[in-house]
BALOBA-1460 file (C-alpha; in Angstrom, 3 decimals):
// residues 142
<rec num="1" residu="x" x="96.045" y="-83.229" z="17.663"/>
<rec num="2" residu="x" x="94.889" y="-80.458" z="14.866"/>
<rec num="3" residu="x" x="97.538" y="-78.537" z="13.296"/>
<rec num="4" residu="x" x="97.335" y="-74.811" z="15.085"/>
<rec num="5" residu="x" x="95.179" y="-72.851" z="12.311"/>
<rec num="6" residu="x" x="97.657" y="-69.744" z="10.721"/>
<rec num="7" residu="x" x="96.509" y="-65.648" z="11.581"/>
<rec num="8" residu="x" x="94.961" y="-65.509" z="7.630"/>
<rec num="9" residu="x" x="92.831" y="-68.331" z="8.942"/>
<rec num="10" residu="x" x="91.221" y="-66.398" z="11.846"/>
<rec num="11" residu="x" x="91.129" y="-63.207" z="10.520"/>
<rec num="12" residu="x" x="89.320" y="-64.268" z="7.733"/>
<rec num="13" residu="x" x="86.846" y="-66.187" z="9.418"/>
<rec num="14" residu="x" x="86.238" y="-63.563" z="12.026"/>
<rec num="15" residu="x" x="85.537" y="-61.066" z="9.224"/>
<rec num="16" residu="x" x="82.920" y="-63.019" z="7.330"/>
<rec num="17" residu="x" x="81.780" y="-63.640" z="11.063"/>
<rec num="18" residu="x" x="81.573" y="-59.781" z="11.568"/>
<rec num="19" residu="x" x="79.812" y="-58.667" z="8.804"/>
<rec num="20" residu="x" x="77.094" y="-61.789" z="8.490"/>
<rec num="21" residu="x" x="75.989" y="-60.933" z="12.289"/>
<rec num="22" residu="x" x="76.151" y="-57.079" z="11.646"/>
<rec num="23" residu="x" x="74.359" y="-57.260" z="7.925"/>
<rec num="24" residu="x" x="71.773" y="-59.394" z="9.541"/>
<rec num="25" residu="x" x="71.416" y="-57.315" z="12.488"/>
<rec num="26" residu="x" x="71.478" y="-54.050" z="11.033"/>
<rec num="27" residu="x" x="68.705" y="-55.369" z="7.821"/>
<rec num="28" residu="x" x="66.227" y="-55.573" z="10.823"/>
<rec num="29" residu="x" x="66.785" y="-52.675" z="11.193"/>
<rec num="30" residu="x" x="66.291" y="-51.470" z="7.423"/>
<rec num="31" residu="x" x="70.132" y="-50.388" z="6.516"/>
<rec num="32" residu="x" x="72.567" y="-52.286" z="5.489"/>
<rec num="33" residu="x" x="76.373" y="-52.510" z="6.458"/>
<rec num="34" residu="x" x="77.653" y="-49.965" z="4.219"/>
<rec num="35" residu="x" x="74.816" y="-47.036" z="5.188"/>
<rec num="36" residu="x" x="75.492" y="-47.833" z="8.521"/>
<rec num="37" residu="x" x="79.568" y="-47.070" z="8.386"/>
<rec num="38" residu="x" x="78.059" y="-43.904" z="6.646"/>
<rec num="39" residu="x" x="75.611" y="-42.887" z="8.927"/>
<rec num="40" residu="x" x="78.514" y="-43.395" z="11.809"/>
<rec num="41" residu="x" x="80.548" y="-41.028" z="9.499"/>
<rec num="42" residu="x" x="77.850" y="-38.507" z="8.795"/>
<rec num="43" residu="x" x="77.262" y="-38.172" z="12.521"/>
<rec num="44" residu="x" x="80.378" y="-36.724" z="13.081"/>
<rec num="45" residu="x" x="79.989" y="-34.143" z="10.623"/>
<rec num="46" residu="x" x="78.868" y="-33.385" z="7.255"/>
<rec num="47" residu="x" x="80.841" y="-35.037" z="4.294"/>
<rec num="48" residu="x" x="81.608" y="-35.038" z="0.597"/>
<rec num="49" residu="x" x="81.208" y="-38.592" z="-1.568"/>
<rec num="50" residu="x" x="85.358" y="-38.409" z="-2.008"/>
<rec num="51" residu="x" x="85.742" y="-37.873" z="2.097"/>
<rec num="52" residu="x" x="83.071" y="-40.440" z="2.560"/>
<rec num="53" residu="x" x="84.421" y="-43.035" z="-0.133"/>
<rec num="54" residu="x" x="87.874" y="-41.957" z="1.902"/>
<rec num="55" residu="x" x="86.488" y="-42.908" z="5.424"/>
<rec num="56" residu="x" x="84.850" y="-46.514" z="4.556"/>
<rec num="57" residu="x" x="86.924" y="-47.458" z="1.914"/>
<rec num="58" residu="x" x="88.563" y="-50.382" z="2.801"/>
<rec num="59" residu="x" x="84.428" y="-51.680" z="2.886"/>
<rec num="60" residu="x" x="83.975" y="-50.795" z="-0.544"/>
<rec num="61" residu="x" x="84.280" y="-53.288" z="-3.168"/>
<rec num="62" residu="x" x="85.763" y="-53.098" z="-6.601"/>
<rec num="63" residu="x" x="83.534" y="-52.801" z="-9.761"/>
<rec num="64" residu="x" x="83.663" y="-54.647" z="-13.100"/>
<rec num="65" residu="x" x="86.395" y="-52.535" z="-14.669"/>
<rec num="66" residu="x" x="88.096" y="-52.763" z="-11.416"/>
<rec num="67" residu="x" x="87.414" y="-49.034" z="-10.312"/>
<rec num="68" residu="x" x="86.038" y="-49.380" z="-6.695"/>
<rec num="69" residu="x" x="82.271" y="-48.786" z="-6.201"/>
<rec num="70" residu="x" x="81.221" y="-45.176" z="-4.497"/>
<rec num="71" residu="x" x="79.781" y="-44.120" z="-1.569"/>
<rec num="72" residu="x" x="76.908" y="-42.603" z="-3.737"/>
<rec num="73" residu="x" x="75.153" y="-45.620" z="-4.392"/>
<rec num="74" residu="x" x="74.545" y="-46.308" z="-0.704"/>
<rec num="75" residu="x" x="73.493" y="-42.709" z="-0.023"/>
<rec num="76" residu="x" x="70.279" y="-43.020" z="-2.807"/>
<rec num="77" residu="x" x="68.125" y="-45.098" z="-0.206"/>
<rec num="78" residu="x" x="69.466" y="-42.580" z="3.113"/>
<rec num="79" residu="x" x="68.477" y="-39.927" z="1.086"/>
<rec num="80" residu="x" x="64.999" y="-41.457" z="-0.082"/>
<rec num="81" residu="x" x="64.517" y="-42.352" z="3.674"/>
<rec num="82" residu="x" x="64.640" y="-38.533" z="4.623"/>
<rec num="83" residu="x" x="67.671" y="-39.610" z="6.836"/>
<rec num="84" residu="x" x="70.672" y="-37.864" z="4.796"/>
<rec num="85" residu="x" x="70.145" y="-34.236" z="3.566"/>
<rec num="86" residu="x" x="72.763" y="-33.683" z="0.001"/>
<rec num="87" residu="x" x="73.766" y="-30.168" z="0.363"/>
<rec num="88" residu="x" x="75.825" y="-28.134" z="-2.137"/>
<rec num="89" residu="x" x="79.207" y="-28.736" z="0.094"/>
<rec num="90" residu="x" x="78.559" y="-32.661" z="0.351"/>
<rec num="91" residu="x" x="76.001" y="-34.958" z="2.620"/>
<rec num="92" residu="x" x="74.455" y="-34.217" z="6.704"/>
<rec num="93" residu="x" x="72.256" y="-36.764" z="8.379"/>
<rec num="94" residu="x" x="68.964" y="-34.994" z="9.301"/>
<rec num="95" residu="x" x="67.177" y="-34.681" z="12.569"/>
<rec num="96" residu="x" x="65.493" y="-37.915" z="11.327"/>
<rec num="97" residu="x" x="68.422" y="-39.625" z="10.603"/>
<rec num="98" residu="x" x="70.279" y="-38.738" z="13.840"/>
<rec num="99" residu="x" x="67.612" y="-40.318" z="15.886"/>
<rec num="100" residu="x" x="67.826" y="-43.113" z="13.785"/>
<rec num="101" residu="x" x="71.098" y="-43.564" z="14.135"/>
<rec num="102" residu="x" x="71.332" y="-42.990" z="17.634"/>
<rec num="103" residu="x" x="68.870" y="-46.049" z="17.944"/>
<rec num="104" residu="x" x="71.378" y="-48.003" z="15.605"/>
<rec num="105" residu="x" x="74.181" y="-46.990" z="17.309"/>
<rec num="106" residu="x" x="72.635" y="-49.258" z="20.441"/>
<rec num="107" residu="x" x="72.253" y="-52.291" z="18.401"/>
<rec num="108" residu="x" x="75.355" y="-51.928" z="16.641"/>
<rec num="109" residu="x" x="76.927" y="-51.347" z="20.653"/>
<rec num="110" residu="x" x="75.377" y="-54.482" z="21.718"/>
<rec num="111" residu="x" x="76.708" y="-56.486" z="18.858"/>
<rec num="112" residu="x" x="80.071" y="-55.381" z="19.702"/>
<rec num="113" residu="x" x="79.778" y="-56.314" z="23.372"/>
<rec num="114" residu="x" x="78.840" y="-60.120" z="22.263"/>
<rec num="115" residu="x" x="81.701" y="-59.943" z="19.285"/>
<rec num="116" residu="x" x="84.064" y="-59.226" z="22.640"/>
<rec num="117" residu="x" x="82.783" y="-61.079" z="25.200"/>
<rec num="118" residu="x" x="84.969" y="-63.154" z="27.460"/>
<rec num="119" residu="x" x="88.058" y="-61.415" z="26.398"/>
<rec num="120" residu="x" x="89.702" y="-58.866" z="28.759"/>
<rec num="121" residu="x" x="89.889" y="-55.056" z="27.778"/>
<rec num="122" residu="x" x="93.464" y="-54.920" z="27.485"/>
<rec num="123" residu="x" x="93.316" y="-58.091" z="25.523"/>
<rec num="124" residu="x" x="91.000" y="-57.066" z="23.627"/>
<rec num="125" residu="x" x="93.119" y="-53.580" z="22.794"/>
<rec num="126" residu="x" x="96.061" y="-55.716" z="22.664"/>
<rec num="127" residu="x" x="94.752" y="-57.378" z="19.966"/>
<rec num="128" residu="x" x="93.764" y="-54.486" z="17.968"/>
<rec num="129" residu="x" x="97.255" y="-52.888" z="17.978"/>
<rec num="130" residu="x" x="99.308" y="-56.277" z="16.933"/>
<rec num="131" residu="x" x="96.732" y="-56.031" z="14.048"/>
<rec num="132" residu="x" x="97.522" y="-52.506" z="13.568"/>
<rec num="133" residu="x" x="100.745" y="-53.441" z="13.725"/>
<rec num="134" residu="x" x="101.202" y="-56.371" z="10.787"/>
<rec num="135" residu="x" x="98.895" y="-53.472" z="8.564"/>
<rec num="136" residu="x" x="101.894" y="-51.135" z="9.140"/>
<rec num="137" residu="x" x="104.280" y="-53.869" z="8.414"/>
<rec num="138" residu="x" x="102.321" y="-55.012" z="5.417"/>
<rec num="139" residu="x" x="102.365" y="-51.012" z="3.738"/>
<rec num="140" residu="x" x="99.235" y="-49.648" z="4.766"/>
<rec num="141" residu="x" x="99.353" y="-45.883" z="6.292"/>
<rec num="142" residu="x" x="96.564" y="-43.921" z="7.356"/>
């Protein structure tokens, strides 16, 4: 019999899980991970870099001198695209990137509903608060 595996094990591995089905999923789609978390952000209304680097930080990596990298970078190519307008105040998708997103949000949807399937609702939102939970316990605050 196989030792059970510990949390750290799982959540780990269903992480790197996550994000290799979504990158590859969402780079058919011509975005990657991180323009997607800030398209879903833009969409629910228009942002500056430090609310933006706020909202999807714990997806941002640290740089070379350790400082962690900026929303900015990922914005460039949204921009480009004529998805994500920069205004004086901060960032708003466009018309253009609204429809795009709304097509996104159905892939990213359907991903979701294969990430979850065969586990129960409340499971499934059982799950998400023990998680919540050990965060808490482990310092992290909103």
């Amino acid at each position: 019999m196989t030792a059970t595996r510990p949390i750290g094990y799982w959540l780990k591995l269903v992480d790197r899980l996550i994000d290799e089905q979504f990158a590859a999923t969402l780079e058919e789609h011509g975005v990657t991970r991180r323009q997607w978390q800030l398209l879903n952000v833009l969409s629910r209304e228009a942002s500056s870099v430090q609310q933006l680097d706020a909202a999807v930080a714990p997806f941002l990596s640290a740089g070379d001198a350790g400082e962690p990298e900026s929303s900015a970078e990922h914005l460039t190519e949204l921009i480009d695209s004529g998805w994500v307008d920069a205004m004086p105040t901060g960032y708003e998708l466009t018309d253009r990137g609204r429809s795009a997103f709304e097509r996104l949000e159905a892939v990213v949807a359907e991903q979701r509903t294969i990430v979850a399937e065969g586990v129960a609702p409340e499971l499934y939102e059982q799950t998400v608060a023990v998680l919540e939970r050990m965060a808490r316990n482990l310092g992290w605050s909103e």
